[in-house]
RODO-2510 file (C-alpha; in nm, 4 decimals, decimal comma):
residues 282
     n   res          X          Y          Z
     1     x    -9,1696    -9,8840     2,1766
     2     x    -9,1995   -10,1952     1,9369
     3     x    -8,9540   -10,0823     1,6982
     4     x    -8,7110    -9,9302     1,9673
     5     x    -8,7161   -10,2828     2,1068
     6     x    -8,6823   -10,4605     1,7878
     7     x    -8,3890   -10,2449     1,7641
     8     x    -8,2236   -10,3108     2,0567
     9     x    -8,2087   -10,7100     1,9347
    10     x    -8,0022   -10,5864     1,6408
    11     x    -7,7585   -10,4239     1,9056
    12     x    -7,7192   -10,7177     2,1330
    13     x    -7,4291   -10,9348     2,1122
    14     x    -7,4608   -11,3042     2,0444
    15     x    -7,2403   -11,4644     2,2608
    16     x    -7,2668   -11,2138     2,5908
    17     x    -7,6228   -11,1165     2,5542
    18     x    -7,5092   -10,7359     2,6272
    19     x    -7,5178   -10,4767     2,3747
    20     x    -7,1892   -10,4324     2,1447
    21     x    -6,8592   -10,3060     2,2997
    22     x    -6,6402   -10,2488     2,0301
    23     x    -6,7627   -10,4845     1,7987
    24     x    -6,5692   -10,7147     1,5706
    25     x    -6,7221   -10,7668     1,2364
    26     x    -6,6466   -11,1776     1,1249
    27     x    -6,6370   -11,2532     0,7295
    28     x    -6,9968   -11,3787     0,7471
    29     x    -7,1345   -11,0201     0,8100
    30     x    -7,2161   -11,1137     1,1356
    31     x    -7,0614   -10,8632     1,4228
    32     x    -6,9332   -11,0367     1,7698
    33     x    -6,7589   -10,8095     2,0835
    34     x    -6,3804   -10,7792     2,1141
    35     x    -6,4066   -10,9660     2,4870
    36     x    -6,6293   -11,2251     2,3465
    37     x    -6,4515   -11,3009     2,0234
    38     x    -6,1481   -11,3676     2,2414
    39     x    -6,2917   -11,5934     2,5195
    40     x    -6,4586   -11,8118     2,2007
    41     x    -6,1210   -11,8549     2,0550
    42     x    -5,9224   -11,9330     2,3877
    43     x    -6,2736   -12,1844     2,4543
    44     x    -6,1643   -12,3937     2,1458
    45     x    -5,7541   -12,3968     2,2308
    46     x    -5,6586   -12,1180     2,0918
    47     x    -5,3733   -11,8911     2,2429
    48     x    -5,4710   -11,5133     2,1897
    49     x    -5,2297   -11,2174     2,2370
    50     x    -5,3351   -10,8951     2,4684
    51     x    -5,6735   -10,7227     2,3316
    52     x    -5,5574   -10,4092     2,4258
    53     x    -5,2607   -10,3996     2,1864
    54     x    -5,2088   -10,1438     1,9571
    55     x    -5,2182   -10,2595     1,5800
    56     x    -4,9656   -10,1645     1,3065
    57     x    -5,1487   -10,0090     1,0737
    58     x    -4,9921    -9,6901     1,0053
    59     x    -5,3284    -9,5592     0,8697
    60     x    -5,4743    -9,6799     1,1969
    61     x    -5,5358    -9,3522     1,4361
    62     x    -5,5976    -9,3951     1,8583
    63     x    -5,9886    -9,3648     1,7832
    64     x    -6,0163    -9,5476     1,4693
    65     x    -5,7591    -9,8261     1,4631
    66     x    -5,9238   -10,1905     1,5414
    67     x    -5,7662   -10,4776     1,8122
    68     x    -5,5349   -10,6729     1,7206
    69     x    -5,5351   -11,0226     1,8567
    70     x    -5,4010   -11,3964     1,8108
    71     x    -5,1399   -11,4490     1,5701
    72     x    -5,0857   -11,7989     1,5472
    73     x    -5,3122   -12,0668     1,7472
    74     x    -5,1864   -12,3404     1,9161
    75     x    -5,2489   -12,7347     1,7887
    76     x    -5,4860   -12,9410     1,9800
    77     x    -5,3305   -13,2498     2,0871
    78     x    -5,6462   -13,4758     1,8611
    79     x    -5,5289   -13,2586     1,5506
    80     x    -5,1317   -13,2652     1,6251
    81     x    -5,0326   -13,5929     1,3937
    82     x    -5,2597   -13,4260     1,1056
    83     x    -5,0794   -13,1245     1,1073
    84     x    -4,7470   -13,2749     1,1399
    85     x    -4,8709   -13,4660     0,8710
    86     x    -4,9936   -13,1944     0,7069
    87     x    -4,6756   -13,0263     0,7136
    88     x    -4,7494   -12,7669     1,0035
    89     x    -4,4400   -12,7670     1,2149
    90     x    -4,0732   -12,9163     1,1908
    91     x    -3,9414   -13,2287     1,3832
    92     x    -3,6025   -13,4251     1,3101
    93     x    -3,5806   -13,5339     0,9624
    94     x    -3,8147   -13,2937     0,8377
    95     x    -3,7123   -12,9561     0,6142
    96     x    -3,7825   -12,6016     0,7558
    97     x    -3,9113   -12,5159     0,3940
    98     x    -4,1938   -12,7171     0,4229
    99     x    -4,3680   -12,5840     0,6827
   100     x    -4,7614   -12,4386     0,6222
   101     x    -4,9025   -12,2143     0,7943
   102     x    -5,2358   -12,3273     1,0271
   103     x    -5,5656   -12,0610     0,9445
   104     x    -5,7444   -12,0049     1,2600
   105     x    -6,1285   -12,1344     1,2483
   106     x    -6,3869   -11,9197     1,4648
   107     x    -6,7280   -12,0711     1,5092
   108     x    -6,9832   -11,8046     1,3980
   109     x    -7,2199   -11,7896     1,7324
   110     x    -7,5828   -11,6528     1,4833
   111     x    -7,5061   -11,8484     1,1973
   112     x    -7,3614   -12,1491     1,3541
   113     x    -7,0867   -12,1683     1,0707
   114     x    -6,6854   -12,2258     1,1268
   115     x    -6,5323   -11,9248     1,0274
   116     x    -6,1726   -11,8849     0,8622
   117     x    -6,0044   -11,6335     1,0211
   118     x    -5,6476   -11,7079     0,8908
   119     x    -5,3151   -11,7423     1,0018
   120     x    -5,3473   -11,3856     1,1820
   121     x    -5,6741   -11,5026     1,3522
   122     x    -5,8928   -11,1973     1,5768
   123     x    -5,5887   -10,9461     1,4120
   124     x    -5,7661   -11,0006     1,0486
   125     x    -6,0781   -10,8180     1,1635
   126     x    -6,1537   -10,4937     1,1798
   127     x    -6,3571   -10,2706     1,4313
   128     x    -6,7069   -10,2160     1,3139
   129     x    -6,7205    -9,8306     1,4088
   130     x    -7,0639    -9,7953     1,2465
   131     x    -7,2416   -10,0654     1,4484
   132     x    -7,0417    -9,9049     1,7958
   133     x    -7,1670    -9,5685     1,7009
   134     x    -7,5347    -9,6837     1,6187
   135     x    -7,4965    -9,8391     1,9567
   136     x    -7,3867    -9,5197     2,1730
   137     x    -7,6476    -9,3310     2,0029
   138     x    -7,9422    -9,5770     2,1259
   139     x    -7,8078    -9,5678     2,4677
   140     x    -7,8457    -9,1918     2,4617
   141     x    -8,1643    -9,2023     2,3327
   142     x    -8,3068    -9,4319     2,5902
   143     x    -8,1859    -9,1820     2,8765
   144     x    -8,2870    -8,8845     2,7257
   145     x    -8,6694    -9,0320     2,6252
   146     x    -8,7090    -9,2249     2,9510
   147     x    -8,6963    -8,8573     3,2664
   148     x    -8,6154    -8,9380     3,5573
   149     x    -8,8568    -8,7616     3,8361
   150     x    -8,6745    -8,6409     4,1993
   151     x    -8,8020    -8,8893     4,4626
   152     x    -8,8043    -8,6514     4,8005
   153     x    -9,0159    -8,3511     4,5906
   154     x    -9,3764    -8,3060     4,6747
   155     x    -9,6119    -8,3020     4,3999
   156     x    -9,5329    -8,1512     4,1252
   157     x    -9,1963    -8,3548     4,1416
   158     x    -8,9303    -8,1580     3,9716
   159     x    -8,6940    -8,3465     3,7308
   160     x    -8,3970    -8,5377     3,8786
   161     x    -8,0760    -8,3566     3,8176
   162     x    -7,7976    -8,5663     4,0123
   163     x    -7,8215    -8,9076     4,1907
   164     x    -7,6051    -9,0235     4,4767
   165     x    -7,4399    -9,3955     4,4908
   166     x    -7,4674    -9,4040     4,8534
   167     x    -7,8108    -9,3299     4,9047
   168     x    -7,9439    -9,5144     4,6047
   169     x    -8,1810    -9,1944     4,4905
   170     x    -8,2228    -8,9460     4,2537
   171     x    -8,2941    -8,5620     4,3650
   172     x    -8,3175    -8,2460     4,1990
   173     x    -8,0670    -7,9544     4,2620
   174     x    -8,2619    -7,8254     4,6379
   175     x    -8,3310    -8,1468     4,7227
   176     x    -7,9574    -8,2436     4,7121
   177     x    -7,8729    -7,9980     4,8923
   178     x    -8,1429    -8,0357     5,2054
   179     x    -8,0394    -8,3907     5,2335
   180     x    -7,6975    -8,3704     5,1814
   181     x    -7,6177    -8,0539     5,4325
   182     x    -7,2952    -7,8702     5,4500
   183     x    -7,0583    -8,0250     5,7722
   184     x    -7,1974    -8,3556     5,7951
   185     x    -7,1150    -8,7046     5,6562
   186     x    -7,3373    -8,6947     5,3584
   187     x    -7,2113    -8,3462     5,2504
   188     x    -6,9198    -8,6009     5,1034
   189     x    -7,1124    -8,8094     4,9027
   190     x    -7,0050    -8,7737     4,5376
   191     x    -7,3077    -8,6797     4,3075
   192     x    -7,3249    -8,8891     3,9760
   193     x    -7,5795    -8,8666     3,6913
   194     x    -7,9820    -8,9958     3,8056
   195     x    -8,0780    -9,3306     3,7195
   196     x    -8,3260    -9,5892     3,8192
   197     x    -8,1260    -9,8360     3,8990
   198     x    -7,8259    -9,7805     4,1118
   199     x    -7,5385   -10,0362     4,1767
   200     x    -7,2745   -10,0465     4,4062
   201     x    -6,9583    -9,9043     4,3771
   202     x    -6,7570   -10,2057     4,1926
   203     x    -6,3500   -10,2095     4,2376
   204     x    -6,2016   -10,0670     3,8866
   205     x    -5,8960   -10,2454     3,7049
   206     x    -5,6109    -9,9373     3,7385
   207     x    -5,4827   -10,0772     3,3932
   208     x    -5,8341   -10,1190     3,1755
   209     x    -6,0718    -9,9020     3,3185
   210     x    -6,2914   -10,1874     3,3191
   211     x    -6,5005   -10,3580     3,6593
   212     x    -6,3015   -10,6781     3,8058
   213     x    -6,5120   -11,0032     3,7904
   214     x    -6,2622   -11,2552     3,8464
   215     x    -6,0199   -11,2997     4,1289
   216     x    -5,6430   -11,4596     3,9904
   217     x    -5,5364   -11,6997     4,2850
   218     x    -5,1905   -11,7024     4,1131
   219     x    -5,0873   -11,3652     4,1402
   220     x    -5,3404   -11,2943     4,4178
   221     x    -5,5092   -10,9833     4,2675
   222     x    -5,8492   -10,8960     4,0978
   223     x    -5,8808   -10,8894     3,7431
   224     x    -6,1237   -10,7711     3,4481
   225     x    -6,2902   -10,9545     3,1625
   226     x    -5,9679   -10,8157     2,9438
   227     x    -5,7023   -10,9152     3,2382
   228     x    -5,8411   -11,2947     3,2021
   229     x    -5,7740   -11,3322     2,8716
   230     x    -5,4154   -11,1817     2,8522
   231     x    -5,1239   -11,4044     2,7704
   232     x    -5,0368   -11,3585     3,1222
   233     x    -5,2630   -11,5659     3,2893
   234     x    -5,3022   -11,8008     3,0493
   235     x    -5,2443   -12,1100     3,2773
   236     x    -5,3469   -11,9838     3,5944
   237     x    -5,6024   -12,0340     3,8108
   238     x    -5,9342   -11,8053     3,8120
   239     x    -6,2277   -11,8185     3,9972
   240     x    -6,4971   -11,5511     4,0287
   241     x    -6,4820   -11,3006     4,2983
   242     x    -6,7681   -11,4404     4,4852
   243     x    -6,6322   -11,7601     4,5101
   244     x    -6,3073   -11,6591     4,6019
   245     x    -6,4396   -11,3557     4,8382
   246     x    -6,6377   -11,6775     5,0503
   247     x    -6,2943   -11,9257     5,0739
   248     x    -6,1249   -11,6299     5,1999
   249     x    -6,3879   -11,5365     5,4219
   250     x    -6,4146   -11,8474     5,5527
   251     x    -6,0677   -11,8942     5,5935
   252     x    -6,0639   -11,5683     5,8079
   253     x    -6,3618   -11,6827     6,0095
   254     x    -6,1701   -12,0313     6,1347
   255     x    -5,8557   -11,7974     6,1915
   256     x    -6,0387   -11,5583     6,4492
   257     x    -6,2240   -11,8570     6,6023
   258     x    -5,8880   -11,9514     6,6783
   259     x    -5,7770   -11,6286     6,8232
   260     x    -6,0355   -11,6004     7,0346
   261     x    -6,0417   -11,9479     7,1710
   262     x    -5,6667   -11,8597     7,2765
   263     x    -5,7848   -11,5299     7,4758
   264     x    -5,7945   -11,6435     7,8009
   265     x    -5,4540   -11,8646     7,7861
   266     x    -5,2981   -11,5664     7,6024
   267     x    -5,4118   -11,3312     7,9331
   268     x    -5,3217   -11,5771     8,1983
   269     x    -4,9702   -11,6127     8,0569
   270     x    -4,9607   -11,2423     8,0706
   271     x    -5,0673   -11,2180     8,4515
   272     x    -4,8572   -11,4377     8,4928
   273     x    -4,5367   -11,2817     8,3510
   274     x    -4,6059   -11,0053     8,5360
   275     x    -4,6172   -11,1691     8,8988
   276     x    -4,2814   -11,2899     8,7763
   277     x    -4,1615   -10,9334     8,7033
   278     x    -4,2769   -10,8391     9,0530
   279     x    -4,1105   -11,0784     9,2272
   280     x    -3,7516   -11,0506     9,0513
   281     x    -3,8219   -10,6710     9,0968
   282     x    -3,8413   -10,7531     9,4498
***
């Protein structure tokens, strides 16, 4: 158990805490995950492209080729009288021949070191395969060494075969069945894989396959950790979804408050329309 958790620091990511998802390896040796890499750079004002992009490489294939991200970062406003200095850039009087390209710096979160990432910036670094492989393989390991038991078997408990969201437990095949009977409600609960820990159903991005966090008051829709740092929503506003799931709840509150305060007017009116029907009827 010492060395499995030893291990499992290797795996973790730096910056998120989480084990690797499809890892970025940085010229120090030092690995860092696509999301993460991405939120760093657009941290320090830098302008990155969509992470889901496809790269050119024509010796790139679907399952091998690695993300390719910013291409050119934008000048801080401290740094912008250096670099016109510098040459980076063209304003009047100046020849277009002159111009330098600006390298992209990307501080190292383990060693604590800036970087240089180039001109091409995250699209310079490739996807450390190895290190995402070594990670899938630890995550079966841990499910396959830690059995889950059935929780409604009586001693001996049989192993747990399927789990359902909805009732937050883990049965074996009969057990399922008993408490999930044909022609009732729970006969359409969806069975998933057993586990210890179950969590809620979370909505799904349709476009990344990924859980929303964040909630885009711009264009008034949820969005993932990969939707946030898109292009697209560069300068909007986003808040988490808990935040913005109380202002709207709140909002909605005051709104039937209101409604209901107007009940009684709203049915008096009413009556009284309808005396007035009566009467011109008569």
């Amino acid at each position: 158990q010492t060395s499995m958790k030893n291990m499992e620091r290797e795996l973790v990511c730096p910056v998120c805490k989480e084990m690797y998802k499809q890892p970025l390896a940085l010229p120090c040796a030092h690995n860092v995950c696509h999301v993460c890499a991405s939120e760093v750079l657009l941290q320090h004002g830098y302008l990155c492209c969509d992470p889901t992009s496809e790269p050119s490489s024509p010796a790139a294939t679907p399952a091998t080729r690695s993300p390719r991200l910013g291409r050119r970062a934008i000048p801080k406003p401290d740094r912008l009288d250096r670099l016109l200095k510098s040459g980076f850039g063209t304003y009047p009087g100046r020849k277009r021949g002159t111009v330098h390209p600006q390298t992209i710096s990307f501080p190292c979160p383990a060693c604590q070191r800036d970087v240089d990432l180039g001109e091409r910036g995250l699209g310079s670094l490739f996807r450390n395969l190895t290190l995402e492989r070594v990670v899938e393989r630890y995550r079966q390991t841990i499910n396959i060494s830690a059995a889950i038991m059935c929780q409604f078997c009586k001693p001996p408990q049989l192993e747990a075969t399927k789990g359902c969201t909805e009732c937050k437990s883990s049965f074996c095949n009969e057990c399922f069945k008993l408490y999930h009977p044909w022609g009732t409600q729970k006969a359409q609960h969806e069975p998933t894989p057993p586990t210890l820990t179950f969590r809620p159903k979370g909505l799904m991005c349709p476009e990344h396959k990924e859980e929303v966090t964040h909630y885009c008051k711009t264009c008034q829709r949820l969005v993932c950790q990969l939707c946030r740092v898109r292009r697209t929503h560069t300068s909007h506003k986003i808040t988490p979804v808990l935040s913005a799931y109380q202002a709207l709840r709140e909002k909605l509150t005051k709104s039937l408050a209101y409604i209901l305060s107007s009940q009684d007017m709203v049915q008096t009116q009413i009556a009284e329309l309808e005396e007035t029907v009566k009467h011109t009827e008569v």
